[in-house]
N, C-alpha and C positions, 0 to 999 in steps of 0.2 A: 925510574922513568919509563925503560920499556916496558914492565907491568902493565903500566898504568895506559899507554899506547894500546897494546894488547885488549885491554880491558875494554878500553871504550870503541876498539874497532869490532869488538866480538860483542857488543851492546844490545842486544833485542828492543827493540822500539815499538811495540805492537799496534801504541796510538799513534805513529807518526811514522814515517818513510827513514830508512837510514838517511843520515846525512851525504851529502854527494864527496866521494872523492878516499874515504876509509880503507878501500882495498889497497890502493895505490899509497897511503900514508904507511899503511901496516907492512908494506910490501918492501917500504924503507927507513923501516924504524932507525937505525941508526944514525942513518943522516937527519931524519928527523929528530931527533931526542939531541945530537948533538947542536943541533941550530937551535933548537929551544932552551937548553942549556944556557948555550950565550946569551940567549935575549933577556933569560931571568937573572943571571949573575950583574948584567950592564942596566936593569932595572929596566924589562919587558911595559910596554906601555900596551895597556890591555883593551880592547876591545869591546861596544858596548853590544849586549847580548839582545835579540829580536825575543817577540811573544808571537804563537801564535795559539788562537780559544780554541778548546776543544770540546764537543758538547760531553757529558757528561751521560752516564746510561741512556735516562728520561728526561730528567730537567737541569738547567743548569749548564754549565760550562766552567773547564778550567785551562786555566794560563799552562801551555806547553813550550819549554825555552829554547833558542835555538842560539847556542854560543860557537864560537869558532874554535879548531882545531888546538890550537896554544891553548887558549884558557879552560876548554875542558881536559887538555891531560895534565896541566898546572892543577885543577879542585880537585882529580883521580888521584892523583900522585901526594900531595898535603893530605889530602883524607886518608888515603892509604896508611903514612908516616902516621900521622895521630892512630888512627884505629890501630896500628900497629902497639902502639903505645900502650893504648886500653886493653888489648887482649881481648874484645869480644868484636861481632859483627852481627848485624840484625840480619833474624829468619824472616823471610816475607814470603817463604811456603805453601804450596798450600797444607801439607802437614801440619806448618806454625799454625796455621789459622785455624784449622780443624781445632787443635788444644785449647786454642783461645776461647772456642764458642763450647767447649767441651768442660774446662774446667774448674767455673761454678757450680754444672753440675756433679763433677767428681766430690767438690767441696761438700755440697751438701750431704753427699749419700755419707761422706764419712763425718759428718756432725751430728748425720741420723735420724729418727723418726721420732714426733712426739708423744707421749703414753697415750696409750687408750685403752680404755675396758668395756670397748663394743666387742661385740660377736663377730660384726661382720665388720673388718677392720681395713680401711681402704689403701689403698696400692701407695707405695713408692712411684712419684713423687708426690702426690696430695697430700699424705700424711707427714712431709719433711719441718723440721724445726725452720729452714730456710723457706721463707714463703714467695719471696720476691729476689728477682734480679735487677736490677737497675741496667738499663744499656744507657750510653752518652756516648759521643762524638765532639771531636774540637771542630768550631768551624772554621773553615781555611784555612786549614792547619800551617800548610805549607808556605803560604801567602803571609802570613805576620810571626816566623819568629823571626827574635831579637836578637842580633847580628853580636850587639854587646853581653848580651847574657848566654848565647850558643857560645863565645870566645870565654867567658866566663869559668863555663863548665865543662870545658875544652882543657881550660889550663890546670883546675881541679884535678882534671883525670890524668894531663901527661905532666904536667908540670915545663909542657916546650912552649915557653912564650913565643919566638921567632916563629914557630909554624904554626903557632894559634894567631897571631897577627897578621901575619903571610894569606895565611884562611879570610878572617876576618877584611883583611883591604880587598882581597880578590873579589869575594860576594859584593860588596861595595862598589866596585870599580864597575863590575861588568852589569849591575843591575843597576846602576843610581840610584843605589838607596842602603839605607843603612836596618832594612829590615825584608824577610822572605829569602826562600831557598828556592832555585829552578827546578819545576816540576820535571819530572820525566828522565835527570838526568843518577846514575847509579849512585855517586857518593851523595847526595841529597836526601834518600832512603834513610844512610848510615846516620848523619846529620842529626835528619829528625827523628829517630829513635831515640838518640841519647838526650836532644830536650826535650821529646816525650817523658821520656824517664822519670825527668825532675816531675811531674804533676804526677806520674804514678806514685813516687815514694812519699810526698807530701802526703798522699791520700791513705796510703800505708801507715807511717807514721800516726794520723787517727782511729787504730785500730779498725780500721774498715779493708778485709779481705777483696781485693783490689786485684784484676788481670787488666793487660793493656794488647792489642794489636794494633800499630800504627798510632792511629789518632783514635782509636775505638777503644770503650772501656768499659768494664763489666764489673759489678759490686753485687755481693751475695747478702741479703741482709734477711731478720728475721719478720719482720712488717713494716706497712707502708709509712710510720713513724721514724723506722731507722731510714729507709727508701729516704724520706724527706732529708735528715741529718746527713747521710751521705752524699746526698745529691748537692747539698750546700755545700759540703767542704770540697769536694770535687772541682764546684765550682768557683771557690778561693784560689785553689790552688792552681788552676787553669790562670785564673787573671793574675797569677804574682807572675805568670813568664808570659802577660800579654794577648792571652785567650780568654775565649768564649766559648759556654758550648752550644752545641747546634740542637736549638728548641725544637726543632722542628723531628729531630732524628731519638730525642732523649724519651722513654719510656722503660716505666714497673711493670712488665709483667709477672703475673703468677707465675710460680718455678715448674705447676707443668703446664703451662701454657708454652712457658718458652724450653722444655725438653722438647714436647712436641715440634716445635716452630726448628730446632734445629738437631731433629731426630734422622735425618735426611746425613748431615754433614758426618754420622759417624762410619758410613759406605766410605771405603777406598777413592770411589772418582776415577777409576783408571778404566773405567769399560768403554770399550769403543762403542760407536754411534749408531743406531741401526740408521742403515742410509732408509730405509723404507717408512722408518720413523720421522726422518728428518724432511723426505720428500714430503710427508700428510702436514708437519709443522707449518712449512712454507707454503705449501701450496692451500691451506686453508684459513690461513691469516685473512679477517678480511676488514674493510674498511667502511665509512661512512656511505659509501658510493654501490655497498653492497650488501646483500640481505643476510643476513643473521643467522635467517631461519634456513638457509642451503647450506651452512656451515656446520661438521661437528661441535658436537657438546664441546670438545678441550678444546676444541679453536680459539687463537689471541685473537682479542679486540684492538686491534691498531690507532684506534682513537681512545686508550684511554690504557695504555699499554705499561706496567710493574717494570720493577728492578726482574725481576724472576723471568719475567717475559722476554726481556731482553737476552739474559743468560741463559735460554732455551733457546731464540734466536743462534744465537752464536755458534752454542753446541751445536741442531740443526748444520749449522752455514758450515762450521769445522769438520764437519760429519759428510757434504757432500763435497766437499776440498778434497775428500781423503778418497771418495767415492765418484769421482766427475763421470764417469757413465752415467748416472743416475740423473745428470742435467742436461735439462733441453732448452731450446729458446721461450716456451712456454715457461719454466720453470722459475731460468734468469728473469724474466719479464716478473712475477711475482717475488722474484727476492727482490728486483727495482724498487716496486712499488713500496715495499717495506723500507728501501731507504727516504720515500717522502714523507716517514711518518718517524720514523726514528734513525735520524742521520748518524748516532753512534753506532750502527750495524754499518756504517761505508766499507771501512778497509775488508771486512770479513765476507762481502758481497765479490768487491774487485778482487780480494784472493780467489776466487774461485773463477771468477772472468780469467785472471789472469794464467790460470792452469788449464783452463780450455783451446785458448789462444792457439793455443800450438798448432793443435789439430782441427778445432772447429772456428777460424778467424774470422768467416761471416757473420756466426754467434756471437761472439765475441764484439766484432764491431758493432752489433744492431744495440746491443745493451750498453756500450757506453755511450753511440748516438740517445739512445733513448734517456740516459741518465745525465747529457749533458741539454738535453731539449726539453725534457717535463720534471725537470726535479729544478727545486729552489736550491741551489747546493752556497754553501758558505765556505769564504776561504780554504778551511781547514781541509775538506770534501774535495775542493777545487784542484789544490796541490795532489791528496791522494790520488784522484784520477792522472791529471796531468802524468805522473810518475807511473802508474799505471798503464797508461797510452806509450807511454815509451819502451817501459821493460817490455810490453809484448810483441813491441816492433810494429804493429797494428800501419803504422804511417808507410813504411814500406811495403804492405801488403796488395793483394786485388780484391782488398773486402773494399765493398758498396758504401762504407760510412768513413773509409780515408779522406776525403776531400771535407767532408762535414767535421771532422774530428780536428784537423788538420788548421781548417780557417778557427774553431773551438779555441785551442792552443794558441794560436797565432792572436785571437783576440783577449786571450789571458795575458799575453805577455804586453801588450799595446794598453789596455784597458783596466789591470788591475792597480790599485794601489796599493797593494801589500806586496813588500819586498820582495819576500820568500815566494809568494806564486808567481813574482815577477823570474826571479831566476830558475826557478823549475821549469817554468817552460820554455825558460833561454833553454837550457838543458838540453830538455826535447827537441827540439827545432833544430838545436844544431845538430843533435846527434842525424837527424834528417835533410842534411844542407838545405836549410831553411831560415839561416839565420846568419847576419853578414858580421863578418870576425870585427868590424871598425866597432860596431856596436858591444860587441861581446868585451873588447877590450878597454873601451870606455866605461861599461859597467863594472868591471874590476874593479876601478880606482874610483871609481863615484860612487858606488852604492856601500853599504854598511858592509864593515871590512869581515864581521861576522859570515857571510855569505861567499867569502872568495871563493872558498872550496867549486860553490857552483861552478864561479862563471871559469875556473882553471879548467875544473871537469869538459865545460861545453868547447872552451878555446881546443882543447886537446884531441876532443873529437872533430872538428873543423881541419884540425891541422894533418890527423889521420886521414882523410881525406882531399887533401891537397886545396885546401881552400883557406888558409893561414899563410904568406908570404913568410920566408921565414925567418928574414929579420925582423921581422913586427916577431914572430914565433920568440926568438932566440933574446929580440929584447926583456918579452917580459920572463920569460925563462930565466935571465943573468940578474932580475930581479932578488933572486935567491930567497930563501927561507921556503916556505910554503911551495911558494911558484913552482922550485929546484924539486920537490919533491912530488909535485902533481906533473910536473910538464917532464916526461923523459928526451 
C-alpha cells in the first residue's frame, strides 16, 4: 500500500494538473495507508469518480478521470498485486514505441528480397517479398473494455479470484458502469495492455506476423490480398473483446512508403531544441487573419494544422521552457494565438508563462489576461489556467492584470458548472483570502466526495492565514481519514 501511495504521488500528469493535496498525503503515508486499510477491511464505500474532455492533438477529445485519493491507491495497489502475479509490465517508452514502428521493417529485411534478373536491380525496401504494412487502431480503446472479460483474463494469468473481483467491483463502483478504464490514470496503462494482448495473439494465432503498441497494430504481409485477410481477422478478433477498429486511422501502405514515413523515428530523440529554432516555429505560425505569402516556406498553417504540427509545437514550446530568455511579450502573444487554434498546445504555453512569472510578472500577467479575454477556452483550458494563475502567485503581485485575472477566477468559481473548475478556483481564491471558509466548508460535504482533496487543500490555506475559526478548523479536522491527513 505505501508503494502504491508513492506511485500515484510521484504520477506525471502532463494532460492535466496534479491533483490538489498529494504532497501532504505522501508526506503521511502511514497514517494514510493505515486509515485506508480500515476502510477496505470494514468494506470502504467508494466514491463515484468525475470526467473531464480533453481535446485530443487536432480533432477530438478524450474523457480524463479524476477519482479520489482512496480509490486511486485501492486500483494502484490491486493492479500492482496482479501485475505482480503476471510478472511483466507494459513499456510505454518512447524506445517501446520506436521498435514498434521499427519492427515490421526488421521482419521484412530478414524474410528478404525477391529474385530478379535485371541489371539494374532496385534498392531494399522496393525489392522486399513484404510489400505492404497494414497499420490499425482500436477505437476508444480505453472507453469500452469489458470489465467481465479484463477480470476474465486477470484470473487466467494469476489465478487470484479475490483480487480480480476486488478489481472488477472497484472499476464498476467508481465509474457506473460495467465497462471502460480511466483514462490518464497509471494502472489503466497496465490494464489495457493485457486485453490488448488478447486481439494481438488471436491475430497471431492466424499466422499473420503481428506487432502491437497500445491500441496500435502493425501486420507485415506480402500484397494487398493478404492486406485484405489480415485486415479481417484483425478485425474479428478486435470485436470478440468488444472493439472496433478506427476506419478512419487504418491504412496499406507500401513497405517503402512506410520506411520512409517512419525513417525519422530511428534518431535517438534526445537532441535538445535549438531555441532559435523554436523561436522561427512560433513566431511564424500564421493564421486565417494573416498572409501566407510574409510567411517562411516551413511555416504551420494554423487553420488546417497535422498530428506532426502539433509535436513541432510542443517540441518548439518545450525548447523555449528550457530557454525562457529567448521569450518576450511579443513572443508569448504568438504562442496565445496558437492556443485559439489548437487548444491541445494549453498546458505547454502556460509552462512557459508560468517560468517567466518569476522575474517578468507583468509578462506574465498580460498573456493570461489575454488568454482569458480573446480565447474561447473550454473547461479542461479553464482549470489549467486557473492553477496556473495560482502557482505563479500572479494574484499577489503589482502586475496590471491582478484585478482582471482575479474577478476571471472569481467568476469561474460562481459561474461554472463543472465541479472540478468549481474547486480549482476555490483553491485559488483561498490561497488569496478570497474566499469565505462558510462556503469552502459547505462545499466539502456537498460537492462529489471525489473533489475533497480540493476543498481540504483551500480550507488549510485559509486557516494558515487566520481566516478559519478554529473549531470550525478542528471540527472538520476530527472528521478523520483524509481530512487528518490534509488538515495538520
Amino acid at each position: 500500500m505505501d508503494d502504491a501511495v508513492a506511485q500515484e504521488a510521484a504520477a506525471e500528469e502532463p494532460l492535466f494538473p496534479q491533483m490538489a493535496g498529494w504532497k501532504d498525503i505522501a508526506a503521511d503515508t502511514p497514517g494514510f495507508t493505515q486509515w485506508l486499510r480500515g476502510q477496505l477491511e470494514a468494506g470502504m464505500p467508494t466514491s463515484r469518480g468525475l470526467v473531464v474532455m480533453t481535446p485530443k492533438p487536432v480533432h477530438g477529445s478524450r474523457p480524463v478521470a479524476i477519482w479520489g485519493f482512496a480509490e486511486r491507491v485501492t486500483y494502484r495497489a490491486i493492479t500492482n498485486l496482479l501485475l505482480d502475479a503476471i510478472g511483466r509490465r507494459a513499456d510505454r517508452s518512447r524506445e517501446a514505441f520506436r521498435e514498434f514502428l521499427i519492427a515490421p521493417l526488421t521482419y521484412a529485411k530478414e524474410i528478404g528480397s525477391k529474385p530478379s534478373t535485371a541489371v539494374l536491380r532496385k534498392p531494399w525496401p522496393y525489392d522486399a517479398i513484404i510489400e505492404h504494412i497494414v497499420k490499425a487502431d482500436l477505437a476508444s480503446f480505453y472507453e469500452y473494455v469489458d470489465h467481465e472479460l479484463l477480470g476474465r483474463e486477470l484470473l487466467v494469468l494469476t489465478g487470484d479470484y479475490k483480487a480480480v473481483d476486488c478489481l472488477v467491483d472497484l472499476l464498476g463502483d467508481v465509474q457506473g458502469r460495467r465497462f471502460g478504464l480511466p483514462q490518464l490514470l497509471g494502472p489503466s496503462d497496465e490494464l489495457s495492455d493485457i486485453y490488448g494482448d488478447k486481439v494481438l495473439r488471436e491475430t497471431r494465432r492466424h499466422g499473420w506476423p503481428t506487432w502491437r503498441f497500445n491500441d496500435d497494430f502493425r501486420i507485415a504481409v506480402k500484397s494487398m490480398a493478404e492486406a485484405t485477410a489480415a485486415l479481417g481477422d484483425l478485425e474479428i478478433a478486435a470485436r470478440d473483446v468488444g472493439m472496433i477498429l478506427n476506419e478512419g486511422k487504418t491504412r496499406t501502405p507500401l513497405i517503402h512508403n512506410y520506411f520512409f514515413e517512419n525513417i525519422a523515428d530511428y534518431g535517438d530523440g534526445d537532441e535538445k531544441v535549438d531555441p532559435d529554432w523554436a523561436v522561427s516555429v512560433i513566431a511564424n505560425a500564421y493564421s486565417a487573419r494573416e498572409s501566407k505569402a510574409n510567411a517562411p516556406e516551413d511555416s504551420i498553417d494554423l487553420n488546417s494544422p497535422t498530428s506532426d504540427d502539433v509535436r513541432t509545437f510542443r517540441a518548439a514550446l518545450t525548447g523555449l521552457r528550457d530557454n525562457i530568455d529567448y521569450v518576450d511579450r511579443d513572443l508569448l502573444h504568438r504562442a496565445v494565438n496558437i492556443v485559439r487554434y489548437l487548444p491541445s498546445v494549453t498546458p505547454w504555453v502556460l509552462r512557459i508563462i508560468h517560468k517567466i512569472a518569476s522575474t517578468e510578472a507583468p509578462i506574465a500577467g498580460s498573456s493570461l489576461s489575454e488568454m482569458v479575454t480573446s480565447v474561447s477556452l473550454s473547461t479542461w483550458q479553464s482549470i489549467w489556467l486557473v492553477r496556473t494563475i495560482n502557482d505563479t502567485d500572479i494574484l499577489s503581485s503589482n502586475a496590471d492584470a491582478t484585478a482582471l485575472l482575479q474577478t476571471w477566477v472569481t467568476g469561474q468559481y460562481n459561474n461554472s458548472s463543472h465541479p472540478v473548475l468549481r474547486a480549482e478556483a476555490t483553491v485559488c481564491l483561498a490561497a488569496h483570502l478570497a474566499m469565505d471558509h462558510k462556503k469552502v466548508v459547505r462545499a466539502l460535504y456537498e460537492e462529489p466526495t471525489a473533489l475533497s482533496a480540493w476543498y481540504l487543500t483551500a480550507l488549510k490555506s485559509l486557516h494558515a492565514r487566520g481566516s478559519v475559526p478554529q473549531d470550525v478548523y478542528d471540527a472538520v479536522r476530527n472528521d478523520g481519514g483524509i481530512n487528518r491527513c490534509l488538515l495538520p
